[in-house]
N, C-alpha and C positions, 0 to 999 in steps of 0.2 A: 393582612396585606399592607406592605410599606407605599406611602405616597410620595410623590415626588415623578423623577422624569425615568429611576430607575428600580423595576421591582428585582430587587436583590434573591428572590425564592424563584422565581421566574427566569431568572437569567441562568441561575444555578443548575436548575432544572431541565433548562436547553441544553449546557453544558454539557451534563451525563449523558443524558440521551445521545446529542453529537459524538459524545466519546466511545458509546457501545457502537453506536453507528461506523464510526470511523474502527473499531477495534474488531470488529464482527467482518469488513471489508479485508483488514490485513490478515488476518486467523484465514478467509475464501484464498487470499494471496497466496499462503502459503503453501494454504491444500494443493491447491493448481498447482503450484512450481514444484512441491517435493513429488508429486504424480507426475509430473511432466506431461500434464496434460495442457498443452500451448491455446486447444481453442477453445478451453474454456477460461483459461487464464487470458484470455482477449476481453474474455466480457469485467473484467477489472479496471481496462486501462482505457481512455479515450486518446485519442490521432487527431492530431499532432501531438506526442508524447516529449516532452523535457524532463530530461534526467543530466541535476547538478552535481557537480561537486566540487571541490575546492579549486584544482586545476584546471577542470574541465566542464564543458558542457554540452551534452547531444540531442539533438531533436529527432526523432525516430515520426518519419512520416506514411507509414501502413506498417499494418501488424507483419505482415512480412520482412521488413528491417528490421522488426522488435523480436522474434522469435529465435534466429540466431543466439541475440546478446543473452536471451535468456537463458539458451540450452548451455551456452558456454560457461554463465555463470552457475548453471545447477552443475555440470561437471565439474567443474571446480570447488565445490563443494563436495563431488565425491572424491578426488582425488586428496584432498584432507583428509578424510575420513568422519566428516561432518552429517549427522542423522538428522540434525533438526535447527533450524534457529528461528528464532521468534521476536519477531518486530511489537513492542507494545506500547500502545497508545495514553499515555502520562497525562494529557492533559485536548482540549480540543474547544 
């Protein structure tokens, strides 16, 4: 064990663990959205939801507002011709 203010195995350690954590969360994300199962894909998200991006920004305030955006963007992934896509967690 390293002394000092930072235990460097320890920290590392948290890391992984938050990473599966965080990678086990988006893997549930995706099950839900390519099922289109909306009300289990609620239990993913908390309200008030923000969702950025470059130009824009929306606050989605009940899952009711949020369920639309979703279904529009799973269809639009059908109408690509899109089976699967996978968000994965690098670093955390």
């Amino acid at each position: 064990m390293q002394d000092g203010p930072l235990n460097t195995d320890l920290a590392d350690a948290a890391d992984t663990v938050a990473q599966s954590q965080y990678q086990a969360l988006l893997d549930r994300i995706s099950l839900h959205f390519w099922a289109r199962d909306w009300q289990a894909l609620e239990t993913c998200f908390v309200i008030p939801n923000r969702v950025s991006c470059q130009d824009a920004e929306r606050v989605f305030h009940s899952y009711a507002d949020w369920q639309p955006v979703l279904a529009a963007g799973r269809d639009s992934y059908d109408r690509i011709g899109a089976k699967e896509y996978h968000r994965l967690c690098r670093e955390a």
